[in-house]
Each structure stands twice: as structure tokens, then as C-alpha cells.
Backbone atoms as SQL, in Angstrom:
CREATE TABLE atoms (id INTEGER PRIMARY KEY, chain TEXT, resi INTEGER, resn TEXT, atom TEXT, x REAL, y REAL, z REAL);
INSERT INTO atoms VALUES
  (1, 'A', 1, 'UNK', 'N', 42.369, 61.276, 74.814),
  (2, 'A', 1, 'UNK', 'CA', 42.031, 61.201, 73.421),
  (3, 'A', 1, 'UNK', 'C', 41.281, 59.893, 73.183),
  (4, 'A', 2, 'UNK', 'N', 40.302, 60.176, 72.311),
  (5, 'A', 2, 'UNK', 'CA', 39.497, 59.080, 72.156),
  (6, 'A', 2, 'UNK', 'C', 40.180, 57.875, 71.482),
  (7, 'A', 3, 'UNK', 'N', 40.004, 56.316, 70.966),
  (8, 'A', 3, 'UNK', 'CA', 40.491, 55.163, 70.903),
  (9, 'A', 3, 'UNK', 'C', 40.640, 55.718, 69.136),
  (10, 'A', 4, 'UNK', 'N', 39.098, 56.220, 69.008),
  (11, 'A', 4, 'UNK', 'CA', 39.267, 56.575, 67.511),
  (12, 'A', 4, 'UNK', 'C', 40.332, 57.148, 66.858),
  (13, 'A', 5, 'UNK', 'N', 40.624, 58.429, 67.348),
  (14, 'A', 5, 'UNK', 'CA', 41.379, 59.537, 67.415),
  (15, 'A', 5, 'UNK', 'C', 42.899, 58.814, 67.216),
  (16, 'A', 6, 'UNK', 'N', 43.658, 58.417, 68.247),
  (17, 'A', 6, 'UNK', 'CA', 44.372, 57.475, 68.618),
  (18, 'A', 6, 'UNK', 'C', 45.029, 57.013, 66.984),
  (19, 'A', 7, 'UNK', 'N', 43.884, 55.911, 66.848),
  (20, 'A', 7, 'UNK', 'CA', 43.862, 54.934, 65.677),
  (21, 'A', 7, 'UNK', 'C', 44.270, 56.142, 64.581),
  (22, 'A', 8, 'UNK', 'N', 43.520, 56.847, 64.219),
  (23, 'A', 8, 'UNK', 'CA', 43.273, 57.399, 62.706),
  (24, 'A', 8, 'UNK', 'C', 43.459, 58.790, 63.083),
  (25, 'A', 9, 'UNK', 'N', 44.776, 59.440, 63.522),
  (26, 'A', 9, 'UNK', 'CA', 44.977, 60.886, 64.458),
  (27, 'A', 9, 'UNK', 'C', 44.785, 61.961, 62.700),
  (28, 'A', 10, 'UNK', 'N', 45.451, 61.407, 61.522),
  (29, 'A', 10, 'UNK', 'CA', 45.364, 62.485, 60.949),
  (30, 'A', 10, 'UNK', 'C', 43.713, 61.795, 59.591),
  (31, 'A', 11, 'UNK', 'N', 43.164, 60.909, 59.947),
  (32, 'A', 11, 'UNK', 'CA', 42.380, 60.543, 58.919),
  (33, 'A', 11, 'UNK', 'C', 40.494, 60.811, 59.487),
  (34, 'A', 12, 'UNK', 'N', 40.874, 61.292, 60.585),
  (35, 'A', 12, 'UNK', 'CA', 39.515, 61.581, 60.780),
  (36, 'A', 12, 'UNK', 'C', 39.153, 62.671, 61.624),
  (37, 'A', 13, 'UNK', 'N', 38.119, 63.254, 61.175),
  (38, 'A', 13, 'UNK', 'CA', 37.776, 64.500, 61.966),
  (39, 'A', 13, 'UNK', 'C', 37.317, 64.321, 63.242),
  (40, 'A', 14, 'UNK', 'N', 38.218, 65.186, 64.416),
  (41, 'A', 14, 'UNK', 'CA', 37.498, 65.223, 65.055),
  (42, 'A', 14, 'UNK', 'C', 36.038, 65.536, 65.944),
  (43, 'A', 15, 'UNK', 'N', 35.716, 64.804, 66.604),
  (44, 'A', 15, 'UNK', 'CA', 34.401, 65.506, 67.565),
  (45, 'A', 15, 'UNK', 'C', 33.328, 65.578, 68.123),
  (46, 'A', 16, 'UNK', 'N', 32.253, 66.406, 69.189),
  (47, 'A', 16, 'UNK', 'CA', 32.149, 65.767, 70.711),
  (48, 'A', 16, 'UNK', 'C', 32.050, 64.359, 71.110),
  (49, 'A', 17, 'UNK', 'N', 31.893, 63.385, 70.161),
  (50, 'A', 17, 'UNK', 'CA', 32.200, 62.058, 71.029),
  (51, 'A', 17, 'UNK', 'C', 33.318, 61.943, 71.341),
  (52, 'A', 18, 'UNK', 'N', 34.017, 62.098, 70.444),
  (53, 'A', 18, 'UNK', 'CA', 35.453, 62.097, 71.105),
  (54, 'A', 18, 'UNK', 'C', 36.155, 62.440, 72.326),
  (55, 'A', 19, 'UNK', 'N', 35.635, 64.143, 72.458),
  (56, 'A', 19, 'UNK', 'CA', 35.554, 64.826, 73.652),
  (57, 'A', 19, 'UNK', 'C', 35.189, 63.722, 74.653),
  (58, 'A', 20, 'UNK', 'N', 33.767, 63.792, 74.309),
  (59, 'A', 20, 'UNK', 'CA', 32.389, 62.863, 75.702),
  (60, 'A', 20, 'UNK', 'C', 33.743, 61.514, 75.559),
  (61, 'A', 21, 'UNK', 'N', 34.075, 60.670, 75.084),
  (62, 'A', 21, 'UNK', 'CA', 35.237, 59.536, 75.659),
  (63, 'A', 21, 'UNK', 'C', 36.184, 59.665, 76.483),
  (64, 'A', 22, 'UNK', 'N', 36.929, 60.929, 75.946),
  (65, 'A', 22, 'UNK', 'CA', 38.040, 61.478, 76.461),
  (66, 'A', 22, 'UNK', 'C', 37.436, 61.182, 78.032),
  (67, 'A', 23, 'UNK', 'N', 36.108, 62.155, 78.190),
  (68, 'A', 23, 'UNK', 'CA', 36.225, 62.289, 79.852),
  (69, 'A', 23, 'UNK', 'C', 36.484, 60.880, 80.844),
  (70, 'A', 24, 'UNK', 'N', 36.061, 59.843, 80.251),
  (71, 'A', 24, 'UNK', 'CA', 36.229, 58.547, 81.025),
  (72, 'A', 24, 'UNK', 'C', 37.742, 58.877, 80.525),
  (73, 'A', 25, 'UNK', 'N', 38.435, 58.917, 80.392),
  (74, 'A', 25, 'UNK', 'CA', 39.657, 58.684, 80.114),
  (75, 'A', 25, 'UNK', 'C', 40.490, 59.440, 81.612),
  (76, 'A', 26, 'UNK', 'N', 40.199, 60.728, 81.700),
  (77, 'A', 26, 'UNK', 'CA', 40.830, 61.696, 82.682),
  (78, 'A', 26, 'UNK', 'C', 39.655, 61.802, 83.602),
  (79, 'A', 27, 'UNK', 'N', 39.154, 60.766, 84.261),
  (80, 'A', 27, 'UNK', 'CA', 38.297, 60.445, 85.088),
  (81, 'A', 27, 'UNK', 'C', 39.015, 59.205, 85.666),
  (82, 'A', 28, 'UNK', 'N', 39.476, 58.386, 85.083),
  (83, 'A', 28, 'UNK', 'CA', 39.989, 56.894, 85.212),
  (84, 'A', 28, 'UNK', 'C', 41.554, 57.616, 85.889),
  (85, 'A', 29, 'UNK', 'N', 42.088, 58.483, 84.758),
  (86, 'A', 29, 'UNK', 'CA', 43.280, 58.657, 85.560),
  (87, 'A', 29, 'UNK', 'C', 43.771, 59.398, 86.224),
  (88, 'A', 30, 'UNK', 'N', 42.856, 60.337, 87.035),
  (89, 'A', 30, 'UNK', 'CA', 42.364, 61.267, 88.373),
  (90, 'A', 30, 'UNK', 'C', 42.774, 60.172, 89.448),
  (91, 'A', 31, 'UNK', 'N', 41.075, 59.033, 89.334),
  (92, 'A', 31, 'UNK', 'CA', 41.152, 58.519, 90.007),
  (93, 'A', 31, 'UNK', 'C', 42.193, 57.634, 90.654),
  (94, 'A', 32, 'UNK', 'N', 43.016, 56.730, 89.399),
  (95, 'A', 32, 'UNK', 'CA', 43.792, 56.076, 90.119),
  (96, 'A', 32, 'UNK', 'C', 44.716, 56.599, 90.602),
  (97, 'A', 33, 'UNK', 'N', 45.369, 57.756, 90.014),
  (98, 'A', 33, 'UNK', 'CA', 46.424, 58.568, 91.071),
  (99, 'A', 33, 'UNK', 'C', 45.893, 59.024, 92.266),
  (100, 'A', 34, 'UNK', 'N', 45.035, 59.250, 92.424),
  (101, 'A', 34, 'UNK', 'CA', 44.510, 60.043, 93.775),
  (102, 'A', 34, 'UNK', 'C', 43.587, 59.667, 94.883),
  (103, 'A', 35, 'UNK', 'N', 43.019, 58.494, 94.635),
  (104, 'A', 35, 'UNK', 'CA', 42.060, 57.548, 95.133),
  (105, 'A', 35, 'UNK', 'C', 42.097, 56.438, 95.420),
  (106, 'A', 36, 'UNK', 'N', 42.141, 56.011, 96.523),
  (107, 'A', 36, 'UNK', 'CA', 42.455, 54.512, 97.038),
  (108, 'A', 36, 'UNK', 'C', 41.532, 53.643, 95.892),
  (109, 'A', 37, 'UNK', 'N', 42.309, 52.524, 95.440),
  (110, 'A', 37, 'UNK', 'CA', 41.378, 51.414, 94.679),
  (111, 'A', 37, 'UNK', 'C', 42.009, 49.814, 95.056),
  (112, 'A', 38, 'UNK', 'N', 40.732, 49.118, 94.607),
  (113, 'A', 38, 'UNK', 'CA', 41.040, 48.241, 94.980),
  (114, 'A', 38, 'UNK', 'C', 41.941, 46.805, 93.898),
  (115, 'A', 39, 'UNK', 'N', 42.711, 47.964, 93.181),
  (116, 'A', 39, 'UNK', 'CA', 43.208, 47.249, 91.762),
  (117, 'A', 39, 'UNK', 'C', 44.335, 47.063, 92.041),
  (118, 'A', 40, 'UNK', 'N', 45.362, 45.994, 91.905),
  (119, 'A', 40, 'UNK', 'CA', 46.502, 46.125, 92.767),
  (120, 'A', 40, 'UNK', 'C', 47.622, 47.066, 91.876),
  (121, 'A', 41, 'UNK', 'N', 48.833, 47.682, 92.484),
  (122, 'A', 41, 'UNK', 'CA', 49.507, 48.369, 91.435),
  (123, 'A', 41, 'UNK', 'C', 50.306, 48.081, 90.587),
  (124, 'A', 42, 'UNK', 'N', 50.311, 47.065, 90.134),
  (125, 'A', 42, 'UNK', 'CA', 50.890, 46.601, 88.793),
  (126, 'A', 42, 'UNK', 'C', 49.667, 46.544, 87.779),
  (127, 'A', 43, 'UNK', 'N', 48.498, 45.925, 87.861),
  (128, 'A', 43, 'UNK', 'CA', 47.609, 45.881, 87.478),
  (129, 'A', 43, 'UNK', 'C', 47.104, 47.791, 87.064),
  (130, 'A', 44, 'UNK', 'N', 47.104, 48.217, 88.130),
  (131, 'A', 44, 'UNK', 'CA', 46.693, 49.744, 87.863),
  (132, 'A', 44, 'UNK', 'C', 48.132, 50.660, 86.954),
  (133, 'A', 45, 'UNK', 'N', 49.058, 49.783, 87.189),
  (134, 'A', 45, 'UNK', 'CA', 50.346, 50.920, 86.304),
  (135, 'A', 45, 'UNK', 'C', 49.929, 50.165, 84.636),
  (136, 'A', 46, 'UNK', 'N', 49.771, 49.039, 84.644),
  (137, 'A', 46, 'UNK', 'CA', 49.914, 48.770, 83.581),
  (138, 'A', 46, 'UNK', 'C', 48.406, 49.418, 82.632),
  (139, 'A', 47, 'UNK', 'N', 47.499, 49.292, 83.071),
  (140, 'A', 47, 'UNK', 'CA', 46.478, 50.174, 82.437),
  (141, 'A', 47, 'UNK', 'C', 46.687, 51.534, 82.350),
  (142, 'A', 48, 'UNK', 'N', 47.051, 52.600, 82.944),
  (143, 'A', 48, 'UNK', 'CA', 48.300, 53.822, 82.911),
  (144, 'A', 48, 'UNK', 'C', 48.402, 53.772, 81.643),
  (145, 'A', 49, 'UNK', 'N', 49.361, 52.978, 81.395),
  (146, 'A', 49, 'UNK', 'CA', 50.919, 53.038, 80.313),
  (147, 'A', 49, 'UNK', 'C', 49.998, 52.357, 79.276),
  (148, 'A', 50, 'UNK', 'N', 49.541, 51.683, 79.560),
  (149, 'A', 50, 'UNK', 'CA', 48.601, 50.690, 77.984),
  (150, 'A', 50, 'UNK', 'C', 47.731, 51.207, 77.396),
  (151, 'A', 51, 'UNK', 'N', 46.502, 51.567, 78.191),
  (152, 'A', 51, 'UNK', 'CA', 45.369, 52.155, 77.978),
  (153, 'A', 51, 'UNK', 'C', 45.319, 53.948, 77.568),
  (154, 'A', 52, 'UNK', 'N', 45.719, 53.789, 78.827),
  (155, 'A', 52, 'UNK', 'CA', 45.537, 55.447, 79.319),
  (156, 'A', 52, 'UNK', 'C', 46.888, 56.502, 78.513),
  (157, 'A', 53, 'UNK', 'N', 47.465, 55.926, 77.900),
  (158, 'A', 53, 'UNK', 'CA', 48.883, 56.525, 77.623),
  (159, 'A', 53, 'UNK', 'C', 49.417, 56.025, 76.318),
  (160, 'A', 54, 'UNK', 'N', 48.703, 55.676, 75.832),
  (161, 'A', 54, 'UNK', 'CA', 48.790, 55.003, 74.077),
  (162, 'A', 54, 'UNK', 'C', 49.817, 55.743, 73.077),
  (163, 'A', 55, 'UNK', 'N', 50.574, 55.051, 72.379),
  (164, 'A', 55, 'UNK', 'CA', 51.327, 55.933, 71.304),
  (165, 'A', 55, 'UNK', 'C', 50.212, 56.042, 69.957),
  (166, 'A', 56, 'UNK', 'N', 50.530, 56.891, 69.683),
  (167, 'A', 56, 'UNK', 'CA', 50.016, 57.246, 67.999),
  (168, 'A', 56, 'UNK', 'C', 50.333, 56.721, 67.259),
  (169, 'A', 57, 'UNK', 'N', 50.070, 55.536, 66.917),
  (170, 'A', 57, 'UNK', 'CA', 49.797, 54.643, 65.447),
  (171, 'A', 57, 'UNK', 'C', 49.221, 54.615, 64.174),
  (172, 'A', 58, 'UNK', 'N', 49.515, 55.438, 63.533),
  (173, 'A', 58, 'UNK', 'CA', 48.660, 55.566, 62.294),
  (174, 'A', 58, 'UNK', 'C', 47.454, 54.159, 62.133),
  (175, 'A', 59, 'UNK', 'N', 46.550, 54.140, 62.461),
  (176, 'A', 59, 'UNK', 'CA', 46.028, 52.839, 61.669),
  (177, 'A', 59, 'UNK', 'C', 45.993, 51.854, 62.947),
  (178, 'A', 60, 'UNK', 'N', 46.854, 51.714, 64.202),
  (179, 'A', 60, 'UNK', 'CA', 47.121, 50.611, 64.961),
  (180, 'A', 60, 'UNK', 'C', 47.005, 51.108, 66.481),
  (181, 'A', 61, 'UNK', 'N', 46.973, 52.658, 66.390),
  (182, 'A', 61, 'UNK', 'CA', 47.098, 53.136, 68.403),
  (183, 'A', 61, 'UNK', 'C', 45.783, 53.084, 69.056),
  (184, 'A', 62, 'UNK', 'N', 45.364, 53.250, 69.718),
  (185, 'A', 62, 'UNK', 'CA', 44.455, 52.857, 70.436),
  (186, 'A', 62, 'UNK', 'C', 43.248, 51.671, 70.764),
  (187, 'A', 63, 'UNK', 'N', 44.363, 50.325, 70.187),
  (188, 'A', 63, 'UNK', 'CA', 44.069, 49.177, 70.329),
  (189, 'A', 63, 'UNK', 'C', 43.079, 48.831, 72.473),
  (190, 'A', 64, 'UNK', 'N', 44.140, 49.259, 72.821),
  (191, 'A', 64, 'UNK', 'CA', 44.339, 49.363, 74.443),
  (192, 'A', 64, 'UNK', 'C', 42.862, 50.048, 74.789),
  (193, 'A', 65, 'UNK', 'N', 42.575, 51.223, 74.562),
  (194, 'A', 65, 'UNK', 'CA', 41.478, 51.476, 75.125),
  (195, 'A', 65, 'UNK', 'C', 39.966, 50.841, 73.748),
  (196, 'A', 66, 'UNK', 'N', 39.911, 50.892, 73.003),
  (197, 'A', 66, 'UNK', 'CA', 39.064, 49.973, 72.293),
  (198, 'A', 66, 'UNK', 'C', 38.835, 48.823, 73.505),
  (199, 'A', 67, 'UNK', 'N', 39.641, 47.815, 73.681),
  (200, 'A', 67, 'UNK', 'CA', 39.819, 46.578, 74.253),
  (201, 'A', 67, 'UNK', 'C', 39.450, 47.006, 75.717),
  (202, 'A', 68, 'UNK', 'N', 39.517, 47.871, 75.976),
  (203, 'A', 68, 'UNK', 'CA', 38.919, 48.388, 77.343),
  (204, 'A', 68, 'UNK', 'C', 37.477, 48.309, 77.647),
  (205, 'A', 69, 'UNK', 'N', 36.710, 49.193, 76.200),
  (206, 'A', 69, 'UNK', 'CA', 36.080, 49.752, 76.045),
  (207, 'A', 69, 'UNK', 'C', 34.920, 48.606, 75.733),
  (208, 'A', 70, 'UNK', 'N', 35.300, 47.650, 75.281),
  (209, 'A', 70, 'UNK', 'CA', 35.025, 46.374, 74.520),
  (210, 'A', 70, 'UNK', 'C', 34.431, 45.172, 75.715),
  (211, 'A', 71, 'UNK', 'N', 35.741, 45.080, 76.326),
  (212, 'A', 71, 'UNK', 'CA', 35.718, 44.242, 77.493),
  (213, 'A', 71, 'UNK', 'C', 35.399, 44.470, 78.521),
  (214, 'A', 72, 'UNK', 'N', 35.609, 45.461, 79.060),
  (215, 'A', 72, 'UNK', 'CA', 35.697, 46.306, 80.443),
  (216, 'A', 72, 'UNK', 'C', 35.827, 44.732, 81.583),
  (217, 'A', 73, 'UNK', 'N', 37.006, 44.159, 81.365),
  (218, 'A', 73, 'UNK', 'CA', 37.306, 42.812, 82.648),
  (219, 'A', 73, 'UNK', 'C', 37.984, 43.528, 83.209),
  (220, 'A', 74, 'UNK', 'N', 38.349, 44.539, 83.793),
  (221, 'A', 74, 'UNK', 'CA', 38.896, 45.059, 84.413),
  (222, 'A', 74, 'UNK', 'C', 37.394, 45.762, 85.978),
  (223, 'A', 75, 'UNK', 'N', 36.371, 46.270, 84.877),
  (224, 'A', 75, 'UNK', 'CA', 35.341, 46.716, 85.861),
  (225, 'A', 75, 'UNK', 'C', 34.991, 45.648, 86.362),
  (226, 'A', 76, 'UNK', 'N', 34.642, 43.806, 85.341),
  (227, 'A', 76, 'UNK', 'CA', 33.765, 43.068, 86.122),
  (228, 'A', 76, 'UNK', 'C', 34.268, 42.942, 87.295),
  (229, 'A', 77, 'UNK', 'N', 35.155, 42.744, 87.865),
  (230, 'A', 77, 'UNK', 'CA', 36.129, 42.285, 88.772),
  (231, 'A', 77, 'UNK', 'C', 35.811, 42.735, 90.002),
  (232, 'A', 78, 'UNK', 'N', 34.581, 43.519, 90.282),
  (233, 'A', 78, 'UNK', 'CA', 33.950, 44.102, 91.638),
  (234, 'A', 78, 'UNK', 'C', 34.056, 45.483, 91.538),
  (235, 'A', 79, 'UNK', 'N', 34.430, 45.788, 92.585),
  (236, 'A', 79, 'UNK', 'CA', 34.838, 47.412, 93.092),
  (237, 'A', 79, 'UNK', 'C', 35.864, 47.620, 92.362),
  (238, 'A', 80, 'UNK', 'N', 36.064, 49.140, 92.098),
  (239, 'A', 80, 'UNK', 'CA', 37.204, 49.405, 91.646),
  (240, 'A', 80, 'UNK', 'C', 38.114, 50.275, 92.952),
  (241, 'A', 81, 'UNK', 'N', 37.399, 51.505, 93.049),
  (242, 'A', 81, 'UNK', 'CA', 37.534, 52.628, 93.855),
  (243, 'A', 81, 'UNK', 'C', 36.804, 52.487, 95.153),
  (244, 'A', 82, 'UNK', 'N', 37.760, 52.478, 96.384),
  (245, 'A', 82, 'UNK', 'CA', 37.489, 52.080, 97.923),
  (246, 'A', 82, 'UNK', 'C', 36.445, 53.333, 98.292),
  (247, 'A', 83, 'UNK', 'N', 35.219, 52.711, 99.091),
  (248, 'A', 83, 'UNK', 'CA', 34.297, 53.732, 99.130),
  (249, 'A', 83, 'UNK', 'C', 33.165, 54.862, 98.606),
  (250, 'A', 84, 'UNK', 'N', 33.370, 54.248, 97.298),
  (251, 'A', 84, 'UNK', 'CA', 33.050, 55.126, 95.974),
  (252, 'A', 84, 'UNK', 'C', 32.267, 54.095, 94.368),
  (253, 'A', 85, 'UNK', 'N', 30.926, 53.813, 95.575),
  (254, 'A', 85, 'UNK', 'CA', 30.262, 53.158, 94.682),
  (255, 'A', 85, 'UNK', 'C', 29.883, 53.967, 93.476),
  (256, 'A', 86, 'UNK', 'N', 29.454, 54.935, 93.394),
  (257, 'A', 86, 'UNK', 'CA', 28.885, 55.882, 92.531),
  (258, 'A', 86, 'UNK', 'C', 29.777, 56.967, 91.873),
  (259, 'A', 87, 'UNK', 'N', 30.842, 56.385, 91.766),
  (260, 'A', 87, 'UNK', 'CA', 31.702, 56.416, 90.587),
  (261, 'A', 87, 'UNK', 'C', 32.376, 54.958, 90.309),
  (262, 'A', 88, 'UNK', 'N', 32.303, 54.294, 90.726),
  (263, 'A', 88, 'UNK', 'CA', 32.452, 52.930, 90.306),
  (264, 'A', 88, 'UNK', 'C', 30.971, 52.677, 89.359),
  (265, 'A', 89, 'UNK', 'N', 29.915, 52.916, 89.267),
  (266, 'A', 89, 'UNK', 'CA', 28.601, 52.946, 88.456),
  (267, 'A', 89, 'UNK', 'C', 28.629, 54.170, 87.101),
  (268, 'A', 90, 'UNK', 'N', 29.230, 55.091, 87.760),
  (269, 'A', 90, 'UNK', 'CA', 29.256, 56.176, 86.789),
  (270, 'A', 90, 'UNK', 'C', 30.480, 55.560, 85.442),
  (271, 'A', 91, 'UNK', 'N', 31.645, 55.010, 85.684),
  (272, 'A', 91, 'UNK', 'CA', 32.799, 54.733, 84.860),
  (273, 'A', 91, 'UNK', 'C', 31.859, 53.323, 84.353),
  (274, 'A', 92, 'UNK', 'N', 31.384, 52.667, 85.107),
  (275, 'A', 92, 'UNK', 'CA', 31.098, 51.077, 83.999),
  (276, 'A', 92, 'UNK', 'C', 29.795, 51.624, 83.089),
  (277, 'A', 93, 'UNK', 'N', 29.129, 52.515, 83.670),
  (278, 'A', 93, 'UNK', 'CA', 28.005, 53.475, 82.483),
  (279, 'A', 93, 'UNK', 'C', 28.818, 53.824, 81.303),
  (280, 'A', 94, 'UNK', 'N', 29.890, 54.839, 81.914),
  (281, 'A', 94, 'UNK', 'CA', 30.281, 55.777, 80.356),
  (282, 'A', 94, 'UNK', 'C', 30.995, 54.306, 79.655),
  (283, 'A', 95, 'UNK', 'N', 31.681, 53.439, 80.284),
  (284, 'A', 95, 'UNK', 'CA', 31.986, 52.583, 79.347),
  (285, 'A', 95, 'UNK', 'C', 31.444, 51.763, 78.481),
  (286, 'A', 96, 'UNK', 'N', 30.406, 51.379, 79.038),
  (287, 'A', 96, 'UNK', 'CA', 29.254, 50.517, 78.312),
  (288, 'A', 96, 'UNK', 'C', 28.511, 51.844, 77.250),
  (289, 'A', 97, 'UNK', 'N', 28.669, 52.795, 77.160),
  (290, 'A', 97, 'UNK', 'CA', 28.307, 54.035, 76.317),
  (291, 'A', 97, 'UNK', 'C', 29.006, 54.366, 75.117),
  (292, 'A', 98, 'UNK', 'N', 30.765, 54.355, 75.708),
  (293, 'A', 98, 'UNK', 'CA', 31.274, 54.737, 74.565),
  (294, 'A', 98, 'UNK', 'C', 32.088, 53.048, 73.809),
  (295, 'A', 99, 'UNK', 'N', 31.439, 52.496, 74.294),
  (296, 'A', 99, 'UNK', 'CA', 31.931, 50.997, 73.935),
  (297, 'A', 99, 'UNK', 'C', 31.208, 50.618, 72.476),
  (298, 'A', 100, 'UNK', 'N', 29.831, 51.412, 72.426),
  (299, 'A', 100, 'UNK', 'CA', 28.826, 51.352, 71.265),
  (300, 'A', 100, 'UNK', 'C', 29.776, 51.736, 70.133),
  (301, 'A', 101, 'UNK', 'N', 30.131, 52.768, 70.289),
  (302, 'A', 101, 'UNK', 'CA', 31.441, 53.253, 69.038),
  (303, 'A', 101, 'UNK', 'C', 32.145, 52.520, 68.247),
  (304, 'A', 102, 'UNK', 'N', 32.537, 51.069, 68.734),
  (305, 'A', 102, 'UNK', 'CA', 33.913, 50.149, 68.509),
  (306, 'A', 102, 'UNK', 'C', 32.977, 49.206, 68.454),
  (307, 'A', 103, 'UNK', 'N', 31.685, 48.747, 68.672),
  (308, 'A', 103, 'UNK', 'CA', 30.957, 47.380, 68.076),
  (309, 'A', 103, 'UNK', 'C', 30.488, 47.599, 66.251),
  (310, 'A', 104, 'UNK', 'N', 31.321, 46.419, 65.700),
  (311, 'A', 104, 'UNK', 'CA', 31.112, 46.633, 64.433),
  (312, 'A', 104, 'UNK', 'C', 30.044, 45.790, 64.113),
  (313, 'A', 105, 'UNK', 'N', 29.444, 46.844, 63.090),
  (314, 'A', 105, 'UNK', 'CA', 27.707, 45.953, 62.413),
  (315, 'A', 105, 'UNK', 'C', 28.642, 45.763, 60.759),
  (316, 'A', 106, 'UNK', 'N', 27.270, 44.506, 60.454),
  (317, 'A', 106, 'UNK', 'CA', 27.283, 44.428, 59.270),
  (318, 'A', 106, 'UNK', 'C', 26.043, 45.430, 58.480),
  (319, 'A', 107, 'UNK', 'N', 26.806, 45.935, 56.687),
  (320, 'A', 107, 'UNK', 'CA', 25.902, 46.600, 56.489),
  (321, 'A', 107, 'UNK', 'C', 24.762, 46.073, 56.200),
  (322, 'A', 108, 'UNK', 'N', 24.185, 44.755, 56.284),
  (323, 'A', 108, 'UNK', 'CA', 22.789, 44.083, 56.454),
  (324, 'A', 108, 'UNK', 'C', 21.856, 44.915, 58.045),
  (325, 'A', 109, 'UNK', 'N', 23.193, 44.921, 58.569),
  (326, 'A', 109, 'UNK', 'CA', 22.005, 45.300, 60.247),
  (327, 'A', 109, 'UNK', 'C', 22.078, 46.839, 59.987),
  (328, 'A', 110, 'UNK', 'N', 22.685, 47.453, 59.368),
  (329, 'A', 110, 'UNK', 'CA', 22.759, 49.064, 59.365),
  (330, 'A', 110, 'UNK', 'C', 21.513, 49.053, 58.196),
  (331, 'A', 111, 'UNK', 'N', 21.320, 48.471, 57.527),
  (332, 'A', 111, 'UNK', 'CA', 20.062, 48.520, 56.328),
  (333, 'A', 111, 'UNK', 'C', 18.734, 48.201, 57.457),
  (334, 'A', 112, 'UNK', 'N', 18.974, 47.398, 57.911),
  (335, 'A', 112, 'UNK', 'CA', 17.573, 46.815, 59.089),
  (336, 'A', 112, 'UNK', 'C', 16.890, 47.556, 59.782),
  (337, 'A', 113, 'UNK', 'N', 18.024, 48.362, 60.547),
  (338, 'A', 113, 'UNK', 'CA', 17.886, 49.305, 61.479),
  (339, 'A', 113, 'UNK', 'C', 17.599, 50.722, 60.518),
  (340, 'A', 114, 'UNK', 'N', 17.926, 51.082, 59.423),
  (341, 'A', 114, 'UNK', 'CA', 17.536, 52.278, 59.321),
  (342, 'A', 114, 'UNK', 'C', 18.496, 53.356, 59.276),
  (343, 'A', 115, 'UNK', 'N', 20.239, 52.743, 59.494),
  (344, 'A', 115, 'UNK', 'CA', 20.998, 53.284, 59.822),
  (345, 'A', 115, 'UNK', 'C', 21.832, 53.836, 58.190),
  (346, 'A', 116, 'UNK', 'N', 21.180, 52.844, 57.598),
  (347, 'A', 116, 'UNK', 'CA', 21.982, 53.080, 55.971),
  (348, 'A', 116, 'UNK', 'C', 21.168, 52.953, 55.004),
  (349, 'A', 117, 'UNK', 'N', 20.880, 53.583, 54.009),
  (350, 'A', 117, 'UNK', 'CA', 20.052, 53.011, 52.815),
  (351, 'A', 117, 'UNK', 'C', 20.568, 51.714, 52.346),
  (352, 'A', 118, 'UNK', 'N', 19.392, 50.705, 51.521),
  (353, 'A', 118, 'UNK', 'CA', 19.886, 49.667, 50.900),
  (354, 'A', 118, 'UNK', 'C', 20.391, 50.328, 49.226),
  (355, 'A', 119, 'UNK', 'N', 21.289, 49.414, 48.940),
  (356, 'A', 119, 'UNK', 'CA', 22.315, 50.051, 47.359),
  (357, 'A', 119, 'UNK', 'C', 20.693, 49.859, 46.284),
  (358, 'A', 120, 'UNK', 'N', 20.899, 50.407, 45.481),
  (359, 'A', 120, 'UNK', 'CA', 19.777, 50.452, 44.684),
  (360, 'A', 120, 'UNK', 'C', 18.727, 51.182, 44.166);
């Protein structure tokens, strides 16, 4: 479930971005169950349970993957997955993708860009 989703489960509609997030989500946790990485396993349980496994917070759940999504210090850190450059490229893509979602503009740059009418 997307970070959005998460956050605001009964205040916002869902849909396909949400979906398109989700997949890094059950991509990430394929991999670490099933795929040698080079993340050690405390480090990899705790993204599991934090990230990947969020409670429903009205207003407050999906802090964890936002901050994922945001930061990704978890990808800078080299390799993730032993042998498997090209999904190690494919996951820091979709993240840097759906990371756009959770960067907040002011409505000055949404007027700039074209993204909002100015009031008036």
C-alpha cells in the first residue's frame, strides 16, 4: 500500500499511483526474503516491520515509507542485492519516481510551473 494510502486510508481516493508504488513495495519484500543482500539482518528486519509493514494511522501511518521514499540512505549505501545490479538500478529508479509524490511545493512554484492557477 502506498505511503499515501497508509497516511489518509479512509480520506483519499484511491489510484494507479498508488498501485505503480505499491509495486516497489512487494518487489523490496520478494527480494529480501528470497535473495541474498548485502544489508545486514537487523538492518533488513527492521525495514520489514517499519517500512514495509506499517500500521494504519489515520493522519500519521506511513511515515516509514515516505522517509524511505524521501531519503532512500538505505540504497546510497552501495549494493543492495548480491549479483543483481539491475534490480538494484531498477528499485533506486522506482524510488527516485515515486519519491516525487511526497516532495512538497509551495503554491508560488505550483503557480510558476503551471501546475495551479494564480487566485484572482
Amino acid at each position: 500500500m502506498s505511503a499515501r494510502l497508509v497516511a489518509n486510508f479512509k480520506d483519499v481516493r484511491h489510484n494507479y499511483q498508488d498501485d505503480m508504488e505499491s509495486t516497489l513495495y512487494v518487489i523490496l519484500w520478494i527480494m529480501f526474503i528470497f535473495t541474498s543482500c548485502f544489508i545486514d539482518d537487523a538492518l533488513r528486519s527492521h525495514f520489514l516491520h517499519n517500512v514495509l509493514d506499517p500500521d494504519e494511522v489515520q493522519g500519521s501511518g506511513g511515515l516509514g515509507k515516505e522517509t524511505f521514499l524521501l531519503s532512500a540512505s538505505m540504497l546510497h549505501m552501495g549494493p543492495i542485492f548480491k549479483g543483481r545490479p539491475a534490480l538494484d538500478a531498477l528499485v533506486r529508479k522506482l524510488q527516485k519516481t515515486f519519491a516525487a509524490r511526497y516532495i512538497v511545493s509551495t503554491q508560488e512554484e505550483e503557480e510558476t510551473l503551471g501546475f495551479r492557477e494564480p487566485p484572482g
